[in-house]
C-alpha positions as CSV (number, residue, x, y, z in Angstrom):
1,X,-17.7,75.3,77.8
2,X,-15.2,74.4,81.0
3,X,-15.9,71.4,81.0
4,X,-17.1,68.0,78.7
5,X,-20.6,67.1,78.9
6,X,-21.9,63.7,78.7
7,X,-25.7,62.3,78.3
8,X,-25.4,58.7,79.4
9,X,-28.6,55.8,80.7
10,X,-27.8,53.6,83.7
11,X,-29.0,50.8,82.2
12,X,-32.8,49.3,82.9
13,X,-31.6,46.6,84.9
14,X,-29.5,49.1,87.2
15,X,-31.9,51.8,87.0
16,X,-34.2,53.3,90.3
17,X,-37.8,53.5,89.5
18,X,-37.7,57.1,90.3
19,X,-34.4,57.6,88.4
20,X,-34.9,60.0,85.4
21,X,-34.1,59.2,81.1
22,X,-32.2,62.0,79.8
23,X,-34.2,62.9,76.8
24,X,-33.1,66.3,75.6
25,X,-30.4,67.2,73.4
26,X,-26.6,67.9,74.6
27,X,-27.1,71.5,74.0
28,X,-30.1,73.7,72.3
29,X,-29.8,77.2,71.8
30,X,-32.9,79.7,71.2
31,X,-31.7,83.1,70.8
32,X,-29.8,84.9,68.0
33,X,-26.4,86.7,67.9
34,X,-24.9,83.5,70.1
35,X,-21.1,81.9,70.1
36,X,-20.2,78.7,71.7
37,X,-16.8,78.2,72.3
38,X,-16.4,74.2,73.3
39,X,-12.5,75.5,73.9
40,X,-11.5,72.0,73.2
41,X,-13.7,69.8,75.0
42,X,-16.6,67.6,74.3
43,X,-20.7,67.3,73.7
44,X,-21.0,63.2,74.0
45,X,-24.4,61.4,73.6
46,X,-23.7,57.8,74.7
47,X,-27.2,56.5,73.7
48,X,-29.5,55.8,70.8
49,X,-31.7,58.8,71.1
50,X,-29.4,61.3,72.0
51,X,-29.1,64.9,69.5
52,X,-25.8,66.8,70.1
53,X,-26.2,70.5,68.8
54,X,-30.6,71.9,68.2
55,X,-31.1,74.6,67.0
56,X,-35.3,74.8,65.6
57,X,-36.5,77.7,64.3
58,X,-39.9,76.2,64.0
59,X,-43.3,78.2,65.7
60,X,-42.5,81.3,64.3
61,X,-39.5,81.8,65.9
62,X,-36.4,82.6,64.0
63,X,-32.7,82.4,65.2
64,X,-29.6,84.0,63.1
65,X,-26.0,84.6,63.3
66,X,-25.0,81.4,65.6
67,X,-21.2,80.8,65.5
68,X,-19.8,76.8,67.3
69,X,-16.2,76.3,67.6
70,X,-13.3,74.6,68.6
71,X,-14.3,71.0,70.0
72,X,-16.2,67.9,69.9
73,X,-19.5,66.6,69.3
74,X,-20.4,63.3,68.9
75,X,-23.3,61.3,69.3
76,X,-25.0,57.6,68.2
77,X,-27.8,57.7,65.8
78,X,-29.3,60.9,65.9
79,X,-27.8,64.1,64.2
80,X,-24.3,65.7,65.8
81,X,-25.3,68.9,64.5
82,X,-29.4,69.9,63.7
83,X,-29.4,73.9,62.8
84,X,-32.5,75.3,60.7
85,X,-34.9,78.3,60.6
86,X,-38.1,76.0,59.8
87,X,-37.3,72.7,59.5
88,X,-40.8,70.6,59.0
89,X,-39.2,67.0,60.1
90,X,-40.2,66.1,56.3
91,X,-37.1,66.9,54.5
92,X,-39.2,69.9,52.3
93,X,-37.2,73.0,51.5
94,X,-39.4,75.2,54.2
95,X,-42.3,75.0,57.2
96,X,-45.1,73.9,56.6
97,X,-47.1,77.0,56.2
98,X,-45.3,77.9,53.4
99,X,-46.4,76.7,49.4
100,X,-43.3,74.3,49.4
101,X,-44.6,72.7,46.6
102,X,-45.4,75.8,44.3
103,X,-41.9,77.5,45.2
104,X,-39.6,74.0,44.4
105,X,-41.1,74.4,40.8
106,X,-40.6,77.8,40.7
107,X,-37.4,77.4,41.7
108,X,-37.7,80.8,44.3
109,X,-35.0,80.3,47.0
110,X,-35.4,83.9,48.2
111,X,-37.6,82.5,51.3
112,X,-34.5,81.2,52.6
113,X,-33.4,84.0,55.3
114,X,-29.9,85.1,55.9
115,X,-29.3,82.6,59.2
116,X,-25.5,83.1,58.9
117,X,-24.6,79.9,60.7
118,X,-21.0,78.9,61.6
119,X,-18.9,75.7,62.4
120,X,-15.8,76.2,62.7
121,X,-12.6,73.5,63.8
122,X,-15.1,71.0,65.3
123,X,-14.6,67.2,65.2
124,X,-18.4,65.8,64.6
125,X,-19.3,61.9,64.6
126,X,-22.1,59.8,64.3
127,X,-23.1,56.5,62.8
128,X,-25.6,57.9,60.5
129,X,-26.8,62.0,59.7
130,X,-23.9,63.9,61.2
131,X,-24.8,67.5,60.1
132,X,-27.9,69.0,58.9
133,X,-28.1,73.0,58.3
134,X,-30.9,75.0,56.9
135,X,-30.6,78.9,55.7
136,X,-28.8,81.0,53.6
137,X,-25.2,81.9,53.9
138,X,-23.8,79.5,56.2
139,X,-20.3,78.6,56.9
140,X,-18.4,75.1,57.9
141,X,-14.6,75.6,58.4
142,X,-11.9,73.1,59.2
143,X,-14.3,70.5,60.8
144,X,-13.4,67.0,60.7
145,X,-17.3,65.4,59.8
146,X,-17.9,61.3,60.5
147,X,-20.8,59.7,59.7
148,X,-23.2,57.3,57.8
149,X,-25.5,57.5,54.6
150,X,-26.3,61.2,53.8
151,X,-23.7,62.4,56.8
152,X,-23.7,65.8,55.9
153,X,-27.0,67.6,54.5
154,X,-26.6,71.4,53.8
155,X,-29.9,73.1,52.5
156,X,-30.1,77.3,51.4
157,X,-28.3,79.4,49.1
158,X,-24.7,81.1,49.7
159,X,-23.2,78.5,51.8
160,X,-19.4,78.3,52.0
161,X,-17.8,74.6,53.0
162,X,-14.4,74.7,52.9
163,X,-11.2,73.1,54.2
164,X,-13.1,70.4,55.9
165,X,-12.3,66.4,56.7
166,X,-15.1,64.0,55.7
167,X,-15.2,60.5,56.4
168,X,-18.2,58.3,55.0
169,X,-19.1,55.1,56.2
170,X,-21.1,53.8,53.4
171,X,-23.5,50.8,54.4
172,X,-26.0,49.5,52.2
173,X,-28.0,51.7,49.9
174,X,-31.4,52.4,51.5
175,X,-35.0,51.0,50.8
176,X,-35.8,53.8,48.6
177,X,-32.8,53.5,46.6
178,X,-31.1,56.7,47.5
179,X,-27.0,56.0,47.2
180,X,-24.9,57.0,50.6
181,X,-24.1,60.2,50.0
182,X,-21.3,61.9,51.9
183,X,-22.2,65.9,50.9
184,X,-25.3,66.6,50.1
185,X,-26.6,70.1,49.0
186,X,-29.9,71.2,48.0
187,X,-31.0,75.0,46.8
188,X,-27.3,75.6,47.0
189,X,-27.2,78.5,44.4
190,X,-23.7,80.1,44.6
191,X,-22.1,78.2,47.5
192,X,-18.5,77.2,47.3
193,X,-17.2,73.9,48.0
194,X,-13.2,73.9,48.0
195,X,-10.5,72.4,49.6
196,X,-12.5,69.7,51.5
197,X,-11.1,65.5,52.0
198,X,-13.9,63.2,51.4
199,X,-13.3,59.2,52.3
200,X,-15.7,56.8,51.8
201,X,-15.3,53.6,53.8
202,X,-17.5,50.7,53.4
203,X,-19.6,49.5,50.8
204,X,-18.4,52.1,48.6
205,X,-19.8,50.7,45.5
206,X,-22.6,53.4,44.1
207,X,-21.8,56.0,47.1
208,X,-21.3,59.9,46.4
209,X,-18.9,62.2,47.1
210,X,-20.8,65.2,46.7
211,X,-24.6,66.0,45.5
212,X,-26.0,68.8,44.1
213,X,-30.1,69.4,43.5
214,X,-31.7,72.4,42.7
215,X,-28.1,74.6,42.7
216,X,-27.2,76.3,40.1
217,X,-23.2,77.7,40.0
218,X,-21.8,76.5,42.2
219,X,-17.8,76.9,43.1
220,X,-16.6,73.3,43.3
221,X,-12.9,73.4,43.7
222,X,-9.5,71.6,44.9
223,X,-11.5,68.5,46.6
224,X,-10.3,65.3,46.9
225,X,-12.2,61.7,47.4
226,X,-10.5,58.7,48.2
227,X,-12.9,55.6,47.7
228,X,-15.2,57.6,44.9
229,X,-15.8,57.3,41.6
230,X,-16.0,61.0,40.8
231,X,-15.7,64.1,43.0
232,X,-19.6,65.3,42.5
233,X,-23.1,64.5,41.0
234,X,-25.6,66.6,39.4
235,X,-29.3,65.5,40.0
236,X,-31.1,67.4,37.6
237,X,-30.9,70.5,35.1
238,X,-30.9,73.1,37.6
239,X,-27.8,72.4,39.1
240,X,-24.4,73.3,38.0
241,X,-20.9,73.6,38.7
242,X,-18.0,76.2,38.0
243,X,-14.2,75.8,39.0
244,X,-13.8,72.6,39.1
């Protein structure tokens, strides 16, 4: 990048009839074997709708080894970050065409490709999902990560998190009853988690540092939360921790 990008709306009372809605994300990227240096500026999405970073590997297609660096992305309501090899919009583990169902009770995570995703030194903000990642051995380094209820979502085996800022702004706890969560990890067998800051701001009263579903031994190590009754939470037998 050489230069900041901003996706901004005149608004409707300013705006030409003819004058275009910027509807796609700040940046997608479709191919494999791809680094994105920011080199200090900034992806900024100053309206409702706006994604930051989207990567899809939905259709068939699948992208792998996609490395985002040094800068900032930051957008309103939508996801900052949105990087997965078949995400099905329903929050299942895998695409549609796959027996989802059959493989969570089975407990199989060996569908889960090696994507080999990267974030590194990035500042990310929004006001609710900030980071969602899909695949197997992924990476976020030294990021500074602001968001809302369930700001960071991290799904796939081998992932390393590490060294990283969090900042949760806990509102109210949802319709469904799911707590604000600031890390959440599912089918995280064998990730590590060390050396990461977790805040939570707000209504902190029932929020969660970090979550674990469906991941068994996993490193948890040298993190701190401010705000938090207790550094992580285990939803159900399968999960577990080890260095903490």
């Amino acid at each position: 990048m050489a230069e900041d990008l901003k996706q901004s709306e005149t608004p409707a009372v300013l705006r030409l009839p003819h004058q275009p809605t910027p509807m796609d994300p700040l940046l997608t990227i479709a191919a494999s074997d791809v680094v994105v240096d920011l080199q200090g500026h900034a992806l900024l999405g100053h309206r409702s709708s706006a994604l930051g970073l989207w990567l899809n590997g939905a259709g068939g297609m699948r992208y792998f080894s996609v490395k985002v660096r040094n800068g900032t992305i930051r957008t309103e309501k939508q996801p900052v970050v949105f990087m997965t090899y078949a995400w099905n919009r329903k929050n299942k583990r895998f695409s549609e065409t796959s027996a989802a169902a059959a493989l969570a009770s089975a407990n199989v995570l060996n569908e889960y490709p090696v994507t080999g995703f990267v974030l590194e030194n990035l500042t990310l903000q929004a006001r609710d999902v900030a980071v969602i990642l899909q695949g197997r051995n992924n990476v976020i380094r030294r990021c500074t990560i602001i968001g809302g209820n369930g700001a960071i979502n991290l799904y796939g085996p081998g992932l390393v998190f590490e060294d990283n800022e969090i900042v949760l702004n806990a509102s109210e706890v949802g319709a469904n009853g799911e707590a604000p969560v600031a890390l959440y990890l599912e089918d995280a067998e064998g990730s590590v988690v060390r050396n990461n800051r977790i805040t939570i701001r707000g209504r902190v009263a029932g929020a969660e540092a970090i979550v674990l579903k469906n991941s068994s031994n996993v490193v948890v190590q040298n993190n701190t939360v401010n705000g938090g009754a207790q550094t992580y939470k285990l939803l159900d037998q399968q999960s577990s921790v080890r260095g903490s």
